[in-house]
N, C-alpha and C positions, 0 to 999 in steps of 0.2 A: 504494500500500500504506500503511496507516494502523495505530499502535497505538493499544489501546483502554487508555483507565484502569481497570483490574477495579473498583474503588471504586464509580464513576459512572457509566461507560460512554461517558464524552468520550472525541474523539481526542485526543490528544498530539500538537498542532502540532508539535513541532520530533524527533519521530518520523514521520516521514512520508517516502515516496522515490516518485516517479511513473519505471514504467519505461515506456510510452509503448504496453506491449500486455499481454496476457493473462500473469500472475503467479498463480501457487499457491503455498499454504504449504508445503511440504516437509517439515521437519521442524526440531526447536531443541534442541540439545547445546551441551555447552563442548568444542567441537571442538579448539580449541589449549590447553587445560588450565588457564587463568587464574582462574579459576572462578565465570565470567559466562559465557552462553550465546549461542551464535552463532546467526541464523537463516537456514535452508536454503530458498529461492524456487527454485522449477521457473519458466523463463520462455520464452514461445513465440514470438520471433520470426516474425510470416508473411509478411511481405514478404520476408526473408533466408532465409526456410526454415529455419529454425536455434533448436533446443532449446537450454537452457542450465541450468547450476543453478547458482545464485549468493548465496555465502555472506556475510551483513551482519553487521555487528559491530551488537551488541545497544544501540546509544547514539542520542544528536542526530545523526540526516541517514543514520541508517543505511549509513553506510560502509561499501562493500565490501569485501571480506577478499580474496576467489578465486571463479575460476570456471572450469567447466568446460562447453566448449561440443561440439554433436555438428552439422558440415551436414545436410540432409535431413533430422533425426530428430526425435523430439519427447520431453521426457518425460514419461510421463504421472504418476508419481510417485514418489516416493522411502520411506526407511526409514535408520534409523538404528543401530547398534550396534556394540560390539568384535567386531568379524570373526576377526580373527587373534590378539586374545590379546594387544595392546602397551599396554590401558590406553587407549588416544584408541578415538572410537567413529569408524567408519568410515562411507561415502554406498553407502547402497545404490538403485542408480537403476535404476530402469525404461526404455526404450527402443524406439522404431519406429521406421520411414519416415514423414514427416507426410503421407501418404496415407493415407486411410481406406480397409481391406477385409479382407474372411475371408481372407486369407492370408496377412498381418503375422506375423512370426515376430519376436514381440518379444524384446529382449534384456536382462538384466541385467548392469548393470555394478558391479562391487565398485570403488567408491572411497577412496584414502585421504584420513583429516581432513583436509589441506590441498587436495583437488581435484588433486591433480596427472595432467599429461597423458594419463600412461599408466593405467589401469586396473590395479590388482593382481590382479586374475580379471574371465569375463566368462562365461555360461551364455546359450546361445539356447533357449528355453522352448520352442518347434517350437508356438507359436500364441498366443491373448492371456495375459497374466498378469493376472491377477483383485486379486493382493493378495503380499504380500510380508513378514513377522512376521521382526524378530530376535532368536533368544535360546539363549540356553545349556540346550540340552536334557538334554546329558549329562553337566555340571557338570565340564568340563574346562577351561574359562578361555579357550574360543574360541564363540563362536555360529555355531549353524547358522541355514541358512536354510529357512524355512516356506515356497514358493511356490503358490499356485494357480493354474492356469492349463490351458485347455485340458479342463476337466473332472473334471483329478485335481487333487492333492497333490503335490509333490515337497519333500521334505528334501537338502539339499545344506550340505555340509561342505567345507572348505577343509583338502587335506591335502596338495597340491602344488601347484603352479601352473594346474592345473583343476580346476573344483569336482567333487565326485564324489556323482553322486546314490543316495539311498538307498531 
């Protein structure tokens, strides 16, 4: 993984991190509130079988922050926002079996900013998820979530400890 200079378009040597397989960019917030931005890598272990998303501190050598890993699964990609309303934006992550086929029942995981263990919510889509938008539709100070998947729409809101679709 490499950053570019917006200026020139050179790499930044001493911004650079080789994770040794397949990396996507995830997404980039000021997840711990410092007010520098942290970068969110999707990363696909296939030898371990083992997705990961893994948070760098935005400097030289790109230092990891946290990570959160799934066995079997992969992600295929993420979304960022205030989920619940605390001010830090939350990891909204995408999830399968790294198996490919028509009948993955992929899942979303609500992560909080620091990746920790446990998921704050989690929605099984009942097939692929296409795309995943976060935002405050109803201007209450929590966002909902936009998912596509499976041919529809779904709107899902956080108003207990399971999201509630709309």
């Amino acid at each position: 993984m490499y950053v570019l200079n917006a200026a020139d378009g050179k790499t930044r040597p001493d911004y650079e991190r080789n994770f040794g397989c397949m990396v996507e960019i995830a997404g980039v917030a000021d997840f711990d509130g410092d007010g520098r931005p942290e970068i969110l890598v999707s990363v696909r272990d296939e030898k371990a079988r083992t997705g990961s998303l893994v948070m760098l501190r935005g400097g030289p050598g790109l230092p990891e922050v946290c990570r959160y890993s799934l066995a079997e699964h992969w992600f295929s990609f993420a979304a960022t926002g205030d989920v619940n309303g605390d001010g830090y934006p939350e990891v909204v992550a995408v999830a399968g079996p790294s198996g490919i086929g028509p009948q993955i029942r992929e899942t979303i995981y609500v992560l909080s900013h620091t990746l920790d263990p446990t998921p704050l919510w989690e929605w099984k889509a009942g097939g692929f998820v296409d795309g995943v938008i976060v935002s405050d539709l109803d201007g209450d100070g929590a966002s909902e979530l936009m998912v596509a998947h499976g041919g529809r729409v779904s709107v899902l809101r956080r108003r207990s400890q399971a999201a509630r679709q709309e």
